[in-house]
C-alpha positions in Angstrom: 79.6 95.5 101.5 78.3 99.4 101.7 75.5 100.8 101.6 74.8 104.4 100.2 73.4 107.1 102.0 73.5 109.9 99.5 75.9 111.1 96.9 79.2 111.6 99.4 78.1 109.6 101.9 78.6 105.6 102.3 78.0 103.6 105.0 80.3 100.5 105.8 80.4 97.5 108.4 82.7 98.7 111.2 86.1 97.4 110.8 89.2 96.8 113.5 89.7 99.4 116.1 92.4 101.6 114.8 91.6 101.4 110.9 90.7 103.9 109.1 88.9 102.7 106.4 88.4 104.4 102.6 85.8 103.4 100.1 87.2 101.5 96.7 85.9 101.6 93.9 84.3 97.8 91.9 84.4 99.0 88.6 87.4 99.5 86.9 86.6 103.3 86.3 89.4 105.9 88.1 88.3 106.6 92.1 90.8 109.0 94.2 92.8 107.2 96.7 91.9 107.9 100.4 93.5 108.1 103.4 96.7 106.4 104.9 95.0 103.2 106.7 96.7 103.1 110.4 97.1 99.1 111.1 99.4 96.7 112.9 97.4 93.1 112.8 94.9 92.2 109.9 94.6 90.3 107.0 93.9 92.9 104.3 93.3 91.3 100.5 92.7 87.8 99.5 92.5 86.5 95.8 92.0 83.0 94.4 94.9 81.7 92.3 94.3 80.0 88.8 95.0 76.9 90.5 91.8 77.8 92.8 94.5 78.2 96.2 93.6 81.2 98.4 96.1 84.2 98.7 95.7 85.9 102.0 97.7 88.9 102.5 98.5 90.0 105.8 99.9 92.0 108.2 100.8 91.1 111.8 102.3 87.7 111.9 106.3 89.4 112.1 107.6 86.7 110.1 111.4 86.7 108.7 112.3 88.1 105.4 112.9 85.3 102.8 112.3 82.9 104.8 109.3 79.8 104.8 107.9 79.3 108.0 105.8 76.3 109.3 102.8 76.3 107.5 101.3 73.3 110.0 101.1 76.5 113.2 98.6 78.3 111.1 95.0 77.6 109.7 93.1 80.0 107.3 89.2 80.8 108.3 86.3 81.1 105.9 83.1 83.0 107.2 82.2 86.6 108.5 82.3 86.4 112.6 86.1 84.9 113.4 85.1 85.3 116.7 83.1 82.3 116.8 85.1 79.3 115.3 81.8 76.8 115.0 80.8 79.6 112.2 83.4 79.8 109.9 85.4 77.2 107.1 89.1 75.9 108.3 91.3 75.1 106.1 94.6 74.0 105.4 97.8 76.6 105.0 99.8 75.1 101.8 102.7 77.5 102.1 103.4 81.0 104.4 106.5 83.3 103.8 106.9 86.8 105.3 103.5 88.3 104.9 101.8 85.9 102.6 99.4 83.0 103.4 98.8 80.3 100.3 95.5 78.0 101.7 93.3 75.5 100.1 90.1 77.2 99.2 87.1 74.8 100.4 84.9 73.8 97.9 81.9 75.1 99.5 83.2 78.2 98.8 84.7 77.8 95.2 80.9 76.6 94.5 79.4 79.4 96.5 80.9 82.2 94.8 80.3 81.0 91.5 76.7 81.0 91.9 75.8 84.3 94.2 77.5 87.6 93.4 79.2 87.8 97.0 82.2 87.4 98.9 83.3 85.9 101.5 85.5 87.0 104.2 88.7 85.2 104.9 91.6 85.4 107.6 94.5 83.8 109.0 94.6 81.9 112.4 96.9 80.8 114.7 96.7 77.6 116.0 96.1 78.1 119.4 96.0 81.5 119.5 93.8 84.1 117.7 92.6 84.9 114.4 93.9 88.2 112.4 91.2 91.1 112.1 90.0 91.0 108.5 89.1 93.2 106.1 89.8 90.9 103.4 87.0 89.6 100.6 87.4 86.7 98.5 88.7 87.8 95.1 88.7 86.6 91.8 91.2 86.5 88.9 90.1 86.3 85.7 91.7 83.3 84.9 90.9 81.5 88.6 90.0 77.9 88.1 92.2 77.8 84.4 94.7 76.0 85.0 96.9 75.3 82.8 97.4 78.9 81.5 96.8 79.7 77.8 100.3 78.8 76.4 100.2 82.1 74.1 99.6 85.3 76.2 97.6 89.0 75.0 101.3 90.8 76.0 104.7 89.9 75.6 106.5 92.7 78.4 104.5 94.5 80.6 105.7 96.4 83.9 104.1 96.8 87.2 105.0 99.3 89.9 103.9 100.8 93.0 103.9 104.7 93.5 102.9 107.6 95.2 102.9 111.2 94.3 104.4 110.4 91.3 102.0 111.8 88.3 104.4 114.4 87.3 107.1 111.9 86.2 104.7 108.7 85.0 104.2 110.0 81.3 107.7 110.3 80.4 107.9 106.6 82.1 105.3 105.0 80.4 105.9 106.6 77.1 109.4 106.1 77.0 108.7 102.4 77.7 105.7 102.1 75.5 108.5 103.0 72.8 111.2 100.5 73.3 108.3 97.4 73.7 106.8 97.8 76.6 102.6 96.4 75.7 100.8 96.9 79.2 101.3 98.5 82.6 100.2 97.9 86.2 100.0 100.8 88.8 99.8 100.3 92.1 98.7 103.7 93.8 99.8 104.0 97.4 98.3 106.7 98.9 98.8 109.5 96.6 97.3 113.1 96.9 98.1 114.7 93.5 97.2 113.8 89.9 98.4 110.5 89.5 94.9 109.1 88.6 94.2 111.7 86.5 97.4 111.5 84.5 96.9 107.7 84.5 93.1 108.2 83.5 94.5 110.1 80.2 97.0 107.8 79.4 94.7 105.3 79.0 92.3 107.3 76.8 95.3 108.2 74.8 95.1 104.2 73.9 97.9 103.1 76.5 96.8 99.7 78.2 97.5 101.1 81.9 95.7 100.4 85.2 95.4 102.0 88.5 94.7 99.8 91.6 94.8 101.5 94.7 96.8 100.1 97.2 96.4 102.0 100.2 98.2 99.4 102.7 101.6 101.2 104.1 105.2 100.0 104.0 103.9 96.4 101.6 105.6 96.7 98.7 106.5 93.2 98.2 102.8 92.6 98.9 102.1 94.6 96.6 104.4 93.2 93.7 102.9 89.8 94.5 99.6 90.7 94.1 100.7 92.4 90.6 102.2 89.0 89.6 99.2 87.0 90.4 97.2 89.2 88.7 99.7 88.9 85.5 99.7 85.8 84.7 97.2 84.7 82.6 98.0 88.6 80.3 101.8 89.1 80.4 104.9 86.2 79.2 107.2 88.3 81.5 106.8 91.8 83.4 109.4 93.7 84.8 109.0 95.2 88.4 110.8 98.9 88.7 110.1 102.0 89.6 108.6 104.8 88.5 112.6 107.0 88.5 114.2 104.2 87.0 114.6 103.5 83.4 115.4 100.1 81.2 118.1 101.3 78.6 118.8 99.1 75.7 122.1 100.6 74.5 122.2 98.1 71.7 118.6 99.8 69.9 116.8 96.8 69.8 113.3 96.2 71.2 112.4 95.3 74.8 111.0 91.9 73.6 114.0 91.1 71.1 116.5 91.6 74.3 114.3 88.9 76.1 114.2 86.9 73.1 117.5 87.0 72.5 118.5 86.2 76.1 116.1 83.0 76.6 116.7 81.6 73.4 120.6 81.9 73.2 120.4 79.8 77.3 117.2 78.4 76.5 117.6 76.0 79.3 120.5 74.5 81.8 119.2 70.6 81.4 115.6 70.7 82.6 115.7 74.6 83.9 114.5 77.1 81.8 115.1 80.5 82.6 111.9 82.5 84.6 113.7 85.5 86.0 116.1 88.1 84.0 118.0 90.5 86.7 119.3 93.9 85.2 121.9 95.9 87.1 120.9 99.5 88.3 123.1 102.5 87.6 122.1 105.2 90.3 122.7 108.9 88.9 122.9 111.9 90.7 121.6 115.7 90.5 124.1 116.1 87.3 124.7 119.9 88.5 121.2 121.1 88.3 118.6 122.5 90.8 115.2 122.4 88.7 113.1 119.6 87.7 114.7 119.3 83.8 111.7 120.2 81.6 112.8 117.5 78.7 112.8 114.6 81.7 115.1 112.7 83.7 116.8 111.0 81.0 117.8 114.2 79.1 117.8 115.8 82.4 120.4 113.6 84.5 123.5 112.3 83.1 126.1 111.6 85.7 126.1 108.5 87.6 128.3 106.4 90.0 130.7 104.2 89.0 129.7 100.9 90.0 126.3 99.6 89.8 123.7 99.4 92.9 121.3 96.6 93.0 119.6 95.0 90.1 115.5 94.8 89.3 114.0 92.0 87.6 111.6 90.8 84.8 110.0 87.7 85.5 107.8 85.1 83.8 104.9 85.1 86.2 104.1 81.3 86.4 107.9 80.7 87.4 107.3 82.1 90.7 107.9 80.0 93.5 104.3 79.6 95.0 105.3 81.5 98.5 105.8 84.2 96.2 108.4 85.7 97.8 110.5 88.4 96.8 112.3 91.3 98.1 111.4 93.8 95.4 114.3 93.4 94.0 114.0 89.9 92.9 111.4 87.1 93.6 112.1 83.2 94.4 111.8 81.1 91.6 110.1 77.7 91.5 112.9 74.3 91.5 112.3 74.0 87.7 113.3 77.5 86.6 116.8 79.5 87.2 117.4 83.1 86.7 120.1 84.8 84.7 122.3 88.4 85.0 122.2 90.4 81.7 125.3 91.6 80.0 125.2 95.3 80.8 125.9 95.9 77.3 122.6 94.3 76.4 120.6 96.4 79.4 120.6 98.4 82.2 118.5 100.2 84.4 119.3 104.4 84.7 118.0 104.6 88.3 117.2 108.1 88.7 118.0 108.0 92.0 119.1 111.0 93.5 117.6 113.9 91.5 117.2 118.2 92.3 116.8 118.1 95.9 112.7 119.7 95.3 112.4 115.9 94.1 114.3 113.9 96.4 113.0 115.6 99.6 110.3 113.3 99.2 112.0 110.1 100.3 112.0 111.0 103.4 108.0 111.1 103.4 108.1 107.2 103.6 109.5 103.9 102.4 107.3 101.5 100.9 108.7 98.3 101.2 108.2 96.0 104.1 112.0 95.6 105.8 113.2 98.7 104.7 114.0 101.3 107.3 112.3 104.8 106.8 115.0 107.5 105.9 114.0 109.9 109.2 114.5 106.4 111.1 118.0 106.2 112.8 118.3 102.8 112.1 120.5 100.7 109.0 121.8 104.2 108.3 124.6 102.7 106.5 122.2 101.1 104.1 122.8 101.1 100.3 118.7 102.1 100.7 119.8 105.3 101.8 122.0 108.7 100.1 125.2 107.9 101.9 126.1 110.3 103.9 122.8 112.4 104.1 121.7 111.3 107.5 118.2 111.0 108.4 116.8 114.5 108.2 115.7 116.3 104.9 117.9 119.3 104.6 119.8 119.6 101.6 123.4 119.7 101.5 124.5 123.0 99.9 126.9 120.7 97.4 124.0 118.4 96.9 123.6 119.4 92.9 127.4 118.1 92.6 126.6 114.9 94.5 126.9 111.1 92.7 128.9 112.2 90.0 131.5 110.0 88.7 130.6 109.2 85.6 129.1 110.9 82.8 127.1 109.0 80.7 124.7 109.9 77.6 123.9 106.9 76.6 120.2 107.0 77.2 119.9 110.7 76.6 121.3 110.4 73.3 119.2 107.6 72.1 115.9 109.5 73.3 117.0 112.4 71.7 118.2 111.0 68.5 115.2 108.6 68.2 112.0 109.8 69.6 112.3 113.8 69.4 110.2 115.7 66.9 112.5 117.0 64.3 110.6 120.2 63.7 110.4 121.3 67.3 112.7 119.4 69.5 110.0 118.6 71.8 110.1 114.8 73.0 106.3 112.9 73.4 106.1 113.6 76.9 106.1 117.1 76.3 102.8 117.2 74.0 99.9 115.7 74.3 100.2 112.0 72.6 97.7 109.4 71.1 98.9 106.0 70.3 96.5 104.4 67.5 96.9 101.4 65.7 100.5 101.2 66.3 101.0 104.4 65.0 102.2 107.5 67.2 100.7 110.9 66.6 101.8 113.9 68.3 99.6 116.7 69.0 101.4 119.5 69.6 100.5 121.7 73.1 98.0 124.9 72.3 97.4 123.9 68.9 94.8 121.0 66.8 97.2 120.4 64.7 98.5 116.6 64.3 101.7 115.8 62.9 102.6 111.7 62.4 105.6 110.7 64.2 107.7 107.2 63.2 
């Protein structure tokens, strides 16, 4: 709750010691991101599910990665002073898995909400022991209290991610994807102090269905993924979770949604398990020999790799998530009725632009966003596959760095962008003009002039 005190000025309950608190924004209108929040204990967003379950998201309870702990130790609290437990709503913890809480929402509250246009506050309690410091307000999905969810969805692939500093790069990435299927995108803004909501604020107007919610809580990632899948459910029939340097690459030309199709109806089931998660390997490519930022993009740019894939992302159909929602970015935990399946590489991939001009790469170092990863200045896990082998932990550039991860060269992705989507008359791919998408139509308005040529 705020109150205004001005035009610049906004005046806010005091929070926990420690915090420092920003102001977001209710509408969905673009808001710039503030500060880094300094925190160790508190429970920090809470939204109801569509099966009307609370979703408490917290940090502070130093639970184990990918693991379920006992759900009977902890109790969530309803109310606004935790302090005094005669004043607040208990209820029941249903499920709790690294750093989220599922609880049964009372139905005072269900009721409540419905008819005032308020929130409550909600936390997480040890039995026994004290309650978490919350800054957390009841939330509510669109679809909350719908269940079962509409069996035909508004988007067929979407793609959420979580960035910061990133607005020089998210064009290419969301036209590019736009292009091979991609209908709908989720950003979640971590802290970032360049143009990312500006570039995302023209997107949009340019008739791209892209979001920005600012996410200002550090090192939650897989937080923050789970909070995108909630909020997916009732829009997207599966969304993909990658980041904003890596790429999906179709090398067979078809369409995002064909791939999936193709995939889930060729194993449409093993007995009575469909198929709810599709994991795609990662290719990591290096530097490729140059020291600028490529001015086509990365995937003209870079196009030398290692050998042998790192990792693999994941597209998922939201409702097959097992309900701890767990995952560990790279893939999520599936309920007992759905399986997940690896795709032929030869079907898809994902060009990880990984390790890019050093200008780009010093970056990393800034800070890691997911939960149990180690931060690359940390001297800790230095061995890690999460880290430029060999590098170290400080960010001074190797004077061979330009030559580094190259053992493969491979075009693939750079010759289907640049047979497929450049203009023939110029060269110049969408990301380098200004673009409008309308009525499934691209248009490309070439820079410095008002001329607009019609692009298949």
């Amino acid at each position: 709750d705020t109150e205004q005190l001005g035009e610049q000025i906004v005046r806010c309950p005091s929070g926990p010691r420690g915090l420092l608190i920003t102001v977001g924004s209710k509408s969905n209108g673009v808001f710039p991101a503030g500060p880094t929040h300094h925190w160790d204990s508190l429970a920090y967003e809470a939204l109801v599910d569509n099966d009307n379950t609370t979703v408490v998201f917290v940090k502070g309870l130093n639970l184990r990665p990918e693991r379920v702990s006992n759900a009977s130790r902890f109790e969530c609290v309803y109310g606004e002073d935790f302090s005094r437990l005669k004043l607040v709503l208990r209820s029941e913890v249903l499920s709790i898995a690294q750093e989220i809480v599922r609880c049964r929402t009372p139905l005072i509250v269900l009721n409540s909400q419905k008819k005032v246009n308020s929130s409550v506050k909600v936390s997480v309690r040890i039995k026994g022991g004290g309650t978490l410091p919350s800054i957390a307000r009841l939330g509510f999905l669109s679809d909350s209290g719908r269940d079962p969810l509409p069996t035909r969805k508004p988007h067929e692939t979407c793609i959420c991610t979580m960035a910061r500093n990133q607005a020089r790069f998210l064009k290419e990435w969301v036209i590019y994807h736009a292009l091979i299927g991609v209908q709908r995108w989720y950003i979640y803004d971590n802290n970032s102090d360049d143009d990312t909501d500006q570039v995302i604020e023209s997107l949009f107007n340019a008739g791209y269905n892209i979001s920005r919610h600012i996410w200002p809580w550090i090192k939650t990632q897989e937080g923050g993924f789970s909070h995108c899948a909630l909020r997916a459910k009732g829009s997207c029939e599966w969304i993909g979770f990658i980041d904003v340097d890596e790429f999906l690459h179709l090398p067979t030309g078809l369409f995002l949604h064909d791939v999936i199709s193709n995939l889930t109806s060729t194993i449409t089931s093993f007995g009575n398990i469909s198929i709810g998660e599709i994991r795609v390997s990662c290719y990591s490519f290096g530097p490729s020999g140059l020291k600028r930022i490529p001015k086509q993009g990365v995937m003209v740019g870079y196009t030398c790799r290692l050998a042998v894939p790192e990792r693999h992302k994941s597209i998922v159909k939201p409702e097959a998530l097992n309900s701890t929602l767990i995952n560990i970015v790279h893939h999520f935990h599936l309920r007992d009725d759905f399986r997940f399946i690896d795709v032929d590489r030869r079907m898809m991939v994902v060009n990880h632009y990984k390790y890019q001009v050093w200008e780009v790469f010093k970056q990393k170092f800034y800070r890691r966003v997911a939960t149990y990863v180690a931060d690359w200045k940390d001297e800790q896990n230095v061995r890690s596959k999460d880290r430029a082998p060999g590098l170290g932990t400080r960010a001074v550039e190797p004077v061979d760095w330009s030559s580094r991860f190259c053992e493969v060269t491979d075009t693939g992705l750079k010759d289907r962008v640049l047979r497929n989507f450049a203009n023939p008359k110029n060269s110049l791919l969408p990301w380098q003009t200004r673009t409008n998408k309308k009525a499934g139509t691209w248009f490309v308005e070439e820079e410095n002039t008002n001329k607009v040529q019609e692009k298949e």
